[in-house]
ROZA-920571 format. One record per residue (C-alpha): residue number from 1; residue in three letters; x, y, z. Coordinates in steps of 0.02 Angstrom, whole numbers, padded with zeros to 5 digits. Each point is the difference from the previous one (the first is absolute). Example, Ala and Ser with C-alpha at 12.3 -4.5 7.8 and 13.67 -1.06 7.14 Angstrom:
residues 2
@num=1; residu=Ala; px=00615; py=-00225; pz=00390 .
@num=2; residu=Ser; px=00069; py=00172; pz=-00033 .
This chain:
residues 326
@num=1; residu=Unk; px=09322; py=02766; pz=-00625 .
@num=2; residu=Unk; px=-00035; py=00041; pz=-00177 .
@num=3; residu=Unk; px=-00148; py=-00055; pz=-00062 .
@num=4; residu=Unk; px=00043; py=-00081; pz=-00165 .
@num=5; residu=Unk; px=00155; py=-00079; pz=00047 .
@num=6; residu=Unk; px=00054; py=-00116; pz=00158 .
@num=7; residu=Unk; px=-00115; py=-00049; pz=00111 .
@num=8; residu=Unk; px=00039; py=00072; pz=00169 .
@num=9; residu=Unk; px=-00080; py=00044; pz=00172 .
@num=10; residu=Unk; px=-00132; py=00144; pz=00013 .
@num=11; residu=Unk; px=00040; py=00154; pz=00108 .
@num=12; residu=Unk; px=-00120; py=00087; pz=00107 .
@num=13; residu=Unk; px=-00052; py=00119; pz=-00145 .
@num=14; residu=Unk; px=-00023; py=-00138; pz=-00113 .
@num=15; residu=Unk; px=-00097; py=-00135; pz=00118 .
@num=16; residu=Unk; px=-00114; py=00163; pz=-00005 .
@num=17; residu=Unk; px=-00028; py=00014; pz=-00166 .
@num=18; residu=Unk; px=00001; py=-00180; pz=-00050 .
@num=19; residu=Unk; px=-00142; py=-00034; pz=00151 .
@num=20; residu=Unk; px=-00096; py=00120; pz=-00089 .
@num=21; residu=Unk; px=00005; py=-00093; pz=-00144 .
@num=22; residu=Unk; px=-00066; py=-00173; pz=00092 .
@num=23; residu=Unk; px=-00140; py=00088; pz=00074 .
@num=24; residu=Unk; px=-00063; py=00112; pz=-00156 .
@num=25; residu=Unk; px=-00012; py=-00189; pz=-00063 .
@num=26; residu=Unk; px=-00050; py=-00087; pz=00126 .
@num=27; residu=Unk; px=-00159; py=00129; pz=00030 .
@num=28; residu=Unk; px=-00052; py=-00007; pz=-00180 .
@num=29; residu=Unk; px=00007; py=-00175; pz=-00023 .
@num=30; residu=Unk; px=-00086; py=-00035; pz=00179 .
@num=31; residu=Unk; px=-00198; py=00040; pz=-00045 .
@num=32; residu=Unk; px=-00054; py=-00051; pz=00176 .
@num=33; residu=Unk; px=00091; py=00093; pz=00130 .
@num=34; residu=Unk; px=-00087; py=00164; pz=-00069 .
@num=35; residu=Unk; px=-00143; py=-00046; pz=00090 .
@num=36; residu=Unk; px=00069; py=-00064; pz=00160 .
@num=37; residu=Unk; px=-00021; py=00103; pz=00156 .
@num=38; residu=Unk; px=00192; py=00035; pz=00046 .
@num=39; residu=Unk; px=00037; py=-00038; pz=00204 .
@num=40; residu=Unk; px=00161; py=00062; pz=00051 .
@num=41; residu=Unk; px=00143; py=-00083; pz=00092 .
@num=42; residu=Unk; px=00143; py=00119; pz=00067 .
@num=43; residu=Unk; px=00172; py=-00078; pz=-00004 .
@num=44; residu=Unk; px=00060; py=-00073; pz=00182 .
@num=45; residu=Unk; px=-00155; py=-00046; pz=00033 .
@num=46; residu=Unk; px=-00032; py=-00170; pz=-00016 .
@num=47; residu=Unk; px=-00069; py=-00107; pz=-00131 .
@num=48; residu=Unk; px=-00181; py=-00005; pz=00044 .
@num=49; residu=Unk; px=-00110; py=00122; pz=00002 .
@num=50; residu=Unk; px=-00205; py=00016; pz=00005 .
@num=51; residu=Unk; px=-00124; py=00081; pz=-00113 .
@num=52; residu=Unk; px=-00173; py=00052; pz=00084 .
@num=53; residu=Unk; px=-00170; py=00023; pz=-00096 .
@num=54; residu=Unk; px=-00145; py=00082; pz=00078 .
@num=55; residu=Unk; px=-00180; py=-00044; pz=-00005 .
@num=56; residu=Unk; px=-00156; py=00051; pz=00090 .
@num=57; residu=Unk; px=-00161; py=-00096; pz=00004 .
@num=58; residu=Unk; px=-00168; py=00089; pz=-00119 .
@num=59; residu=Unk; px=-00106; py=00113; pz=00124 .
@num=60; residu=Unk; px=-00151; py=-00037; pz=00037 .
@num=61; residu=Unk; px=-00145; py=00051; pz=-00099 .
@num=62; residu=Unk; px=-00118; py=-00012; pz=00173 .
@num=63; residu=Unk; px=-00047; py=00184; pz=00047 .
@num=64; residu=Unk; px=00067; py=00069; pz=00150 .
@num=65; residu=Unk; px=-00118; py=00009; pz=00144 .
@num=66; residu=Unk; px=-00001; py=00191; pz=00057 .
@num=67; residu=Unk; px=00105; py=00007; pz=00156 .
@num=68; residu=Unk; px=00077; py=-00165; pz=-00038 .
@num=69; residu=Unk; px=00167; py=-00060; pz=-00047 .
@num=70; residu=Unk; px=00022; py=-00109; pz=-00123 .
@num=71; residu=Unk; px=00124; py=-00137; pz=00011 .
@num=72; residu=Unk; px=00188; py=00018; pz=-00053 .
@num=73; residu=Unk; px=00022; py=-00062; pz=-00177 .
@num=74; residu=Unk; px=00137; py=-00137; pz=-00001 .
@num=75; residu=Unk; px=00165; py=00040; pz=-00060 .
@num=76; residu=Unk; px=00152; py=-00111; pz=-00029 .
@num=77; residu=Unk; px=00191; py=-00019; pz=-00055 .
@num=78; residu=Unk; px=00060; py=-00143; pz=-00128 .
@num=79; residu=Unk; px=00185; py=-00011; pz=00023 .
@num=80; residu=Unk; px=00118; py=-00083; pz=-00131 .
@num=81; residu=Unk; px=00164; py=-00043; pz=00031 .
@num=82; residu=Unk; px=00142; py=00028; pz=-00136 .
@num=83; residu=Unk; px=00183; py=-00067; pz=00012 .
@num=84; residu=Unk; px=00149; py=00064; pz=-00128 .
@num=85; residu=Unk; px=00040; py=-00131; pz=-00104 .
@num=86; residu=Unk; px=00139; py=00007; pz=-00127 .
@num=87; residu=Unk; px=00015; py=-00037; pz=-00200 .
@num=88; residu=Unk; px=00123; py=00008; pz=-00100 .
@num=89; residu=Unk; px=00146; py=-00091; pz=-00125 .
@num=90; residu=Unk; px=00147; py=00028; pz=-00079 .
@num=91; residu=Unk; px=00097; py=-00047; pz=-00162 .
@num=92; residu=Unk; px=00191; py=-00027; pz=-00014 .
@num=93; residu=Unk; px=00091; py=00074; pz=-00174 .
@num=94; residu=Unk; px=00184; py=-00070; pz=-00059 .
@num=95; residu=Unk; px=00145; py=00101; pz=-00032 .
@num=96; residu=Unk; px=-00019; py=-00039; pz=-00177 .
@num=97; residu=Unk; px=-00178; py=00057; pz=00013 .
@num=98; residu=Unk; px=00052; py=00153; pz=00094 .
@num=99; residu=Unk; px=00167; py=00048; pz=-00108 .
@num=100; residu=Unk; px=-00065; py=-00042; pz=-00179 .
@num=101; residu=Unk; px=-00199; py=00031; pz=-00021 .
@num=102; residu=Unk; px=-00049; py=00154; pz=-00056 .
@num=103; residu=Unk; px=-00182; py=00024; pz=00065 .
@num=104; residu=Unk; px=00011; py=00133; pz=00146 .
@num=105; residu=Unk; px=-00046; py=-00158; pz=00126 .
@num=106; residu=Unk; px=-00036; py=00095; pz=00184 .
@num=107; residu=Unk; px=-00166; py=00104; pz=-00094 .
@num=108; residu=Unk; px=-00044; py=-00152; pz=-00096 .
@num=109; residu=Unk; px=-00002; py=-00120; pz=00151 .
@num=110; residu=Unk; px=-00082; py=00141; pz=00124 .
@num=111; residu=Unk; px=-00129; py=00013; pz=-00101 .
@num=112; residu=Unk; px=-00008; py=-00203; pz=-00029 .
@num=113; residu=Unk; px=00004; py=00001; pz=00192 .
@num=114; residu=Unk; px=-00143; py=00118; pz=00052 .
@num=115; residu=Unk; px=-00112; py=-00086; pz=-00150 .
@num=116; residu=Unk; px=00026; py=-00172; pz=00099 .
@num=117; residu=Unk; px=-00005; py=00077; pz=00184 .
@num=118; residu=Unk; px=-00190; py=00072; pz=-00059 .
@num=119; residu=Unk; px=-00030; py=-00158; pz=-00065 .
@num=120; residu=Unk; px=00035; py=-00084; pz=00192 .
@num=121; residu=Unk; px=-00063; py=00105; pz=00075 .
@num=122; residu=Unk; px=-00157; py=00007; pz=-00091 .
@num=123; residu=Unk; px=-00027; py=-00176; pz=00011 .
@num=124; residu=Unk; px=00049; py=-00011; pz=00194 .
@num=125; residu=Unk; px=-00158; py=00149; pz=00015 .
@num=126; residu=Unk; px=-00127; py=-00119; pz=-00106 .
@num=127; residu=Unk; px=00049; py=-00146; pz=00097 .
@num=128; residu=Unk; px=-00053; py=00090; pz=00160 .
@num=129; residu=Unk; px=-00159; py=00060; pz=-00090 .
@num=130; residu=Unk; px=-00045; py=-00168; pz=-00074 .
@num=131; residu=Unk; px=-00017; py=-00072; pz=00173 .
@num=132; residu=Unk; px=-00151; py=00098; pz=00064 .
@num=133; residu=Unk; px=-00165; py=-00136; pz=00015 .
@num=134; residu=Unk; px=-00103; py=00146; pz=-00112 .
@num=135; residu=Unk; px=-00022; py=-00096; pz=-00191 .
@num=136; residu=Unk; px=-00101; py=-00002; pz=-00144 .
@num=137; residu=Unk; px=00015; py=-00145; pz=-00140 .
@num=138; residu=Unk; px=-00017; py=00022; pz=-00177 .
@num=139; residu=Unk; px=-00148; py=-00129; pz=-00101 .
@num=140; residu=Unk; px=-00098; py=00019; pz=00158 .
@num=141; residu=Unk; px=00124; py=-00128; pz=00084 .
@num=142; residu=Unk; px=00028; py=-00020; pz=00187 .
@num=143; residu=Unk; px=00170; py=-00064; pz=00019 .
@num=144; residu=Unk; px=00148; py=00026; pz=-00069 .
@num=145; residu=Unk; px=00004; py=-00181; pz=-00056 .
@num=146; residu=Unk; px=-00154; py=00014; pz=-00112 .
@num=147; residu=Unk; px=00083; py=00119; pz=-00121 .
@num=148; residu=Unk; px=00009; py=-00069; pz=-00163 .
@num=149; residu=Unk; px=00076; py=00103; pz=-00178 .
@num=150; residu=Unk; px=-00173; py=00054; pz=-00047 .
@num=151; residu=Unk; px=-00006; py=00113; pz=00193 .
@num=152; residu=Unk; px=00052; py=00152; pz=-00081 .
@num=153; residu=Unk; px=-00024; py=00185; pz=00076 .
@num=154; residu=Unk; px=-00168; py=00053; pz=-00054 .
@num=155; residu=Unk; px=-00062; py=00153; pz=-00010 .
@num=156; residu=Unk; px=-00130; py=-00042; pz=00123 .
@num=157; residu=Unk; px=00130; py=-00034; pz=00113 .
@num=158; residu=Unk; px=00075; py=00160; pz=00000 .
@num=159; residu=Unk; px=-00160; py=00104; pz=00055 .
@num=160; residu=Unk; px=00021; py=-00152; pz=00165 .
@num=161; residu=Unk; px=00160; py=00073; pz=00052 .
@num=162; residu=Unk; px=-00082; py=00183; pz=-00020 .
@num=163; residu=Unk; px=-00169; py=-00056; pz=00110 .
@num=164; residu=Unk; px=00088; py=-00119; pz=00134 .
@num=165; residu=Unk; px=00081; py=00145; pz=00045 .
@num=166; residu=Unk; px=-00123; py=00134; pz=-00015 .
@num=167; residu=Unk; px=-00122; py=-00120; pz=00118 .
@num=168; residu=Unk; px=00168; py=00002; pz=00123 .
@num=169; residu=Unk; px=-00025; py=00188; pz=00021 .
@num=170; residu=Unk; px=00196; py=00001; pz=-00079 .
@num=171; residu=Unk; px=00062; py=00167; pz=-00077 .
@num=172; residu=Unk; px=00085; py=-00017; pz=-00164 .
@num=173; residu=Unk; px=00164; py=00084; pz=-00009 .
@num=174; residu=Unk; px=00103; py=00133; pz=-00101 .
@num=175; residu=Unk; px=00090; py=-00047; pz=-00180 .
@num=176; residu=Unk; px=00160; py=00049; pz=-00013 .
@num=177; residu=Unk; px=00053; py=00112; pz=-00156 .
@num=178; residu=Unk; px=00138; py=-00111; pz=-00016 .
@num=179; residu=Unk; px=-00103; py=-00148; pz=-00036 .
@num=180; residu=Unk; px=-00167; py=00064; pz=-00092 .
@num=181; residu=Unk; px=00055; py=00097; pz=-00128 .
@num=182; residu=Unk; px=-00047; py=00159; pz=-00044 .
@num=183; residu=Unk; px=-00197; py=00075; pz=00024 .
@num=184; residu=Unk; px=-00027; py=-00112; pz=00157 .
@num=185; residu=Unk; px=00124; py=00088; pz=00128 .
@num=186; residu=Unk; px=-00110; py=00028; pz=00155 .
@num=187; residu=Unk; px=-00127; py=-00137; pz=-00038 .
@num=188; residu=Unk; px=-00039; py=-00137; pz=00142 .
@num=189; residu=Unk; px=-00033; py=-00179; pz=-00027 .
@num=190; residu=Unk; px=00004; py=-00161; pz=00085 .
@num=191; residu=Unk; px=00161; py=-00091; pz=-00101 .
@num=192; residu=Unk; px=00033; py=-00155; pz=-00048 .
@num=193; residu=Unk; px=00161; py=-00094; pz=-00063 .
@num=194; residu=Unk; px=-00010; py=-00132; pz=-00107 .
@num=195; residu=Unk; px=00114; py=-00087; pz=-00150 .
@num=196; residu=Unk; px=00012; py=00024; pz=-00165 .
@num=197; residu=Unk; px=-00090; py=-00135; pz=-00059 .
@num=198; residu=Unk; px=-00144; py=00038; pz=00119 .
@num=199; residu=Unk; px=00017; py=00196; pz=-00047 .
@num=200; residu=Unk; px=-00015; py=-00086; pz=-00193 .
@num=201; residu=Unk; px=-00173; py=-00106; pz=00055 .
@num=202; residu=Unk; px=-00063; py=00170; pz=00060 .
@num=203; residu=Unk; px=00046; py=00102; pz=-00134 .
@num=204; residu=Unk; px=-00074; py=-00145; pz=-00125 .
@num=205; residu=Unk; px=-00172; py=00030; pz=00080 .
@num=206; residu=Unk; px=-00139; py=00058; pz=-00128 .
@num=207; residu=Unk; px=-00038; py=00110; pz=00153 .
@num=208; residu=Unk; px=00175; py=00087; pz=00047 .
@num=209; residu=Unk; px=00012; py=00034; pz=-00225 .
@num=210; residu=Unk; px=-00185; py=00079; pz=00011 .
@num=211; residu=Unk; px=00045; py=00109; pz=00149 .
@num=212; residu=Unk; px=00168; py=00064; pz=-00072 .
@num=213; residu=Unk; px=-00076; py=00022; pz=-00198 .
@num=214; residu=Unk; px=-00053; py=00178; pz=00030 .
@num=215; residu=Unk; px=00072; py=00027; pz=00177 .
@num=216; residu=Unk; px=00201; py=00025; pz=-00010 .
@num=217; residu=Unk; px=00003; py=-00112; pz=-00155 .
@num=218; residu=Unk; px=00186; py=00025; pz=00015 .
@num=219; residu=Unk; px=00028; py=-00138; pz=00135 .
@num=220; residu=Unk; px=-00056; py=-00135; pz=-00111 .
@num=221; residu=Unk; px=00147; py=00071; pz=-00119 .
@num=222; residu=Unk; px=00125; py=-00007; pz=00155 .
@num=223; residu=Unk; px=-00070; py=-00174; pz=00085 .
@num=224; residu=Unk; px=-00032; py=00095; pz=00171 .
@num=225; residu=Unk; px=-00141; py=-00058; pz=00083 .
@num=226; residu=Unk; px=-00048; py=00139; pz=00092 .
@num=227; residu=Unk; px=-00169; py=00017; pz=00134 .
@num=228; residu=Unk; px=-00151; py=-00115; pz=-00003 .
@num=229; residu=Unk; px=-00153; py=00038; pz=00120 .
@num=230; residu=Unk; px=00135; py=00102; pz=00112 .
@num=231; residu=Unk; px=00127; py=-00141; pz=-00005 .
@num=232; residu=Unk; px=00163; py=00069; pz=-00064 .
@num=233; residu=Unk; px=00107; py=-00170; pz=-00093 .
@num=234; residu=Unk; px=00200; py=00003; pz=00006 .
@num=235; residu=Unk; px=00105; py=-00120; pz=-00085 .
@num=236; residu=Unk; px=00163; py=-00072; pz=00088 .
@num=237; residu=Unk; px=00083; py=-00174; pz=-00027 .
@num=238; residu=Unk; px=00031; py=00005; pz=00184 .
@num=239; residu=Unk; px=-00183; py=-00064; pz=00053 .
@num=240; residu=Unk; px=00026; py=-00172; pz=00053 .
@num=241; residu=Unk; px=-00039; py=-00154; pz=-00116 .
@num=242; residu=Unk; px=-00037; py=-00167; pz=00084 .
@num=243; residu=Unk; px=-00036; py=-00185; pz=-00076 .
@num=244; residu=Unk; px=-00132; py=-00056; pz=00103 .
@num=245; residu=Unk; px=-00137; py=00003; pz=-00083 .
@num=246; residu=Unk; px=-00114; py=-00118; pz=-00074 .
@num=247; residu=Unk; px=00136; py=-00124; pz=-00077 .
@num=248; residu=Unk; px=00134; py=00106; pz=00047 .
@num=249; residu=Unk; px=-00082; py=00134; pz=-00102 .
@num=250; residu=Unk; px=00099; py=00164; pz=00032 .
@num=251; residu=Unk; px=-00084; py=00129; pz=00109 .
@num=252; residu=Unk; px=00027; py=00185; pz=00001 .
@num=253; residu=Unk; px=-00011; py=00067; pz=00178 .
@num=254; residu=Unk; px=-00046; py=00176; pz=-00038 .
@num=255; residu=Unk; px=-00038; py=00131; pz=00124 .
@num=256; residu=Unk; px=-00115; py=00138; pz=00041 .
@num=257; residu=Unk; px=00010; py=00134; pz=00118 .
@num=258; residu=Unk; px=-00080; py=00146; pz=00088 .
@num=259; residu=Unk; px=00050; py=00144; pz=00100 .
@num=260; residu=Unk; px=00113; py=-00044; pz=00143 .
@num=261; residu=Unk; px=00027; py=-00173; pz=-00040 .
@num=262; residu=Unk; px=00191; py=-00023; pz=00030 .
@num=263; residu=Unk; px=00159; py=00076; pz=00069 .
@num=264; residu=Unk; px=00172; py=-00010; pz=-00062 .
@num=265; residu=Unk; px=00152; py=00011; pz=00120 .
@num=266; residu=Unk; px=00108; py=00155; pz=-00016 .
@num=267; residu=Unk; px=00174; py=00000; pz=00084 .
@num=268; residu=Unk; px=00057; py=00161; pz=00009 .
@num=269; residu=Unk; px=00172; py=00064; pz=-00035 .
@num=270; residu=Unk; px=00027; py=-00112; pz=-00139 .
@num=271; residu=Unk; px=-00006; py=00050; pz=-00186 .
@num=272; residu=Unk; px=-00180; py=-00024; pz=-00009 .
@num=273; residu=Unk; px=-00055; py=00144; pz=00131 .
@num=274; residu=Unk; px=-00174; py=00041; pz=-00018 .
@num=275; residu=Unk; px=-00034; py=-00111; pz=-00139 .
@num=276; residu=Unk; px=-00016; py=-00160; pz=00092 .
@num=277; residu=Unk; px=00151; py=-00085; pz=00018 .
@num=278; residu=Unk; px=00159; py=-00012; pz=00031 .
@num=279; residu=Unk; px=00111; py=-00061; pz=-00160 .
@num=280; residu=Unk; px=00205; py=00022; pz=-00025 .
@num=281; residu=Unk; px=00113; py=-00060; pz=-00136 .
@num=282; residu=Unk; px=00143; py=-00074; pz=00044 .
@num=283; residu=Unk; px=00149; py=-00015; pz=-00123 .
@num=284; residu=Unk; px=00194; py=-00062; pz=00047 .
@num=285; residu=Unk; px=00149; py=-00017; pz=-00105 .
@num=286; residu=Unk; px=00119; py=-00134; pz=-00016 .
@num=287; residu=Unk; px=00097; py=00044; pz=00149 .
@num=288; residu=Unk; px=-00162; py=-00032; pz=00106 .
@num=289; residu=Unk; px=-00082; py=-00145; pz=-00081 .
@num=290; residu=Unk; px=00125; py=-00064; pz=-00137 .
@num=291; residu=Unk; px=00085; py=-00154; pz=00091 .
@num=292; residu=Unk; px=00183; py=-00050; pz=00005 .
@num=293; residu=Unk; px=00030; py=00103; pz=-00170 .
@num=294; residu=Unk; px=-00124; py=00132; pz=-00009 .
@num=295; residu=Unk; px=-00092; py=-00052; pz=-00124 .
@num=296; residu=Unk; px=-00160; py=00044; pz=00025 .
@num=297; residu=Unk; px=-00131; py=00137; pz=00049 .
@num=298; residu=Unk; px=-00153; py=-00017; pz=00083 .
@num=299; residu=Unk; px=-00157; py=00107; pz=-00017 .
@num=300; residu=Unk; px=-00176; py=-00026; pz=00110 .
@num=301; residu=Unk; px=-00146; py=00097; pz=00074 .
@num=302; residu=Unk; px=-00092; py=-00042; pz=00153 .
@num=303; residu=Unk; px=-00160; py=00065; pz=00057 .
@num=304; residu=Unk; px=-00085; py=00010; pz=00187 .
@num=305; residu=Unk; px=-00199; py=00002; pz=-00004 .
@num=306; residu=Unk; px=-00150; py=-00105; pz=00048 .
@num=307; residu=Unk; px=-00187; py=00002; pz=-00046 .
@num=308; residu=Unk; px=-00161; py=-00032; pz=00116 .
@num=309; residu=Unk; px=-00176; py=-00003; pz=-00050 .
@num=310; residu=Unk; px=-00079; py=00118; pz=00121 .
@num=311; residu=Unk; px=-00182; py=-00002; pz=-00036 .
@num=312; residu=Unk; px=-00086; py=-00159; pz=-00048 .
@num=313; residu=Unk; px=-00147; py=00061; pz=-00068 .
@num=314; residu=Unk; px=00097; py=00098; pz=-00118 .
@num=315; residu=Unk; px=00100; py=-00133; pz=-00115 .
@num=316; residu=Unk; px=-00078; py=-00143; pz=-00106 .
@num=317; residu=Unk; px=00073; py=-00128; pz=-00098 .
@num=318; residu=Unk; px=-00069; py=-00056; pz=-00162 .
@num=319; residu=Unk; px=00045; py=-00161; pz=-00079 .
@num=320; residu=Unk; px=-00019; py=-00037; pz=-00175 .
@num=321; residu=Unk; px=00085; py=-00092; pz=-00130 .
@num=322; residu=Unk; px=00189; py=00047; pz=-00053 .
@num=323; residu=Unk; px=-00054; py=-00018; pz=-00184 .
@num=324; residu=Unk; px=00039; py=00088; pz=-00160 .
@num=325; residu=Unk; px=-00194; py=00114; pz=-00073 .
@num=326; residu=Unk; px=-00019; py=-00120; pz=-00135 .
């Protein structure tokens, strides 16, 4: 196959190189799954599998009795199911397409393909997230309903997310380098995804402008939102936007989460390895896919994964209006 001129099937060497492409993508454009808790799945095995978290009941603050025994502190096992489930499309190119363009198509569309496979995948995770009973309203609302365009993401509301979970005994987690920017690697925070409107009514607080005057000034200039009260705010389009609120008013269902709060399925021997899924690209040339003439050339990815919330305690949704600052 060469690169800039038919477009042909992929050998071994290049499926290789090309899945590498998908999944640099497809982890930089996915924010969430760098905080999911991967659970393996080895090949032949089945499609389900089980995730297990741990808990044990507070000791007793009674003194002990000398001589006595005191009684066994409860512990306990919440088990999660998880079942591979795939994602995936594909696009079909003309012989025209393939013979005359003269973009270098199979980079371009790999790329095009792990952007989009993030994107799924990132909305299948916030879809599992979003159904947990744990929510706070914006306004001081109490059902999603209620929300009108004046319900914006206050301030207030931020230091909520930080004390619901700190009276939950919940652990905030670690920030990734690869999503906090430099001078914050090693930090832990609960985190919280929202849109970018709602990241725009935060960042249009008199209170958010006050904090960040003085204190890294320079993520006003860049629009990043940053920590409040130990609540680190990232931005992604993939949080999911509903209509029913007050008169259809849309509704940003964004999410909050603390340590151990979800798990991603990881099917191993696939592309993804260790990084939490398994993702190919698939390309064939007209012989394979082009019809009576061979006229055409397919190219697709496909991806294997699933997502489970696996403590309660430690994910909250917060509704607020899907509406621009202003």
């Amino acid at each position: 196959m060469a690169i800039a001129g038919r477009y042909d099937s992929l050998t071994a060497a290049q499926a290789e190189f090309y899945q590498a492409i998908l999944l640099k993508e497809f982890l930089s454009k996915n924010k969430l799954i760098h905080f999911a808790r991967k659970i393996e799945l080895p090949l032949n095995s089945g499609a389900t599998t089980s995730v297990r978290r741990y808990t044990l009941d507070d000791i007793s603050t009674t003194p002990i009795a000398e001589g006595a025994s005191p009684n066994a502190t409860p512990i306990g096992v919440v088990k999660v199911s998880m079942t591979a489930k795939k994602y995936g499309g594909w696009s079909d190119f003309t012989e025209e397409f393939n013979d005359f363009a003269l973009d270098k198509k199979i980079p371009i569309y790999v790329r095009k393909y792990g952007q989009q496979t993030a994107r799924a995948v990132e909305k299948v995770g916030f879809a599992t997230m979003i159904a947990g009973t744990n929510v706070v309203y914006g306004g001081g609302r109490t059902a999603t309903n209620q929300i009108t365009a004046s319900d914006k993401f206050s301030y207030a509301l931020a230091s909520k997310i930080a004390t619901w979970f700190r009276d939950n005994d919940m652990e905030p987690v670690p920030l990734p380098a690869a999503l906090v920017g430099e001078g914050m690697e090693g930090a832990e925070a609960f985190i919280c995804f929202v849109t970018p409107k709602v990241g725009s009514q935060i960042r249009a607080t008199t209170e958010w402008r006050q904090q960040h005057q003085f204190h890294k000034p320079e993520l006003i200039a860049k629009g990043i939102i940053g920590m409040i009260d130990g609540v680190f705010f990232i931005e992604t389009t993939n949080v999911p936007v509903t209509t029913d609120g007050s008169a259809s008013q849309k509704v940003a269902k964004c999410v909050a989460i603390a340590e151990e709060a979800f798990a991603m399925l990881d099917v191993m021997g696939g592309a993804g390895g260790e990084e939490g899924a398994k993702a190919d690209i698939i390309v064939k040339d007209p012989s394979l896919a082009g019809g009576p003439l061979n006229e055409k050339s397919t190219i697709g990815a496909k991806i294997f994964t699933d997502f489970a919330r696996t403590n309660e305690k430690a994910v909250l949704r917060i509704e607020v209006a899907e509406v621009d600052a202003a």
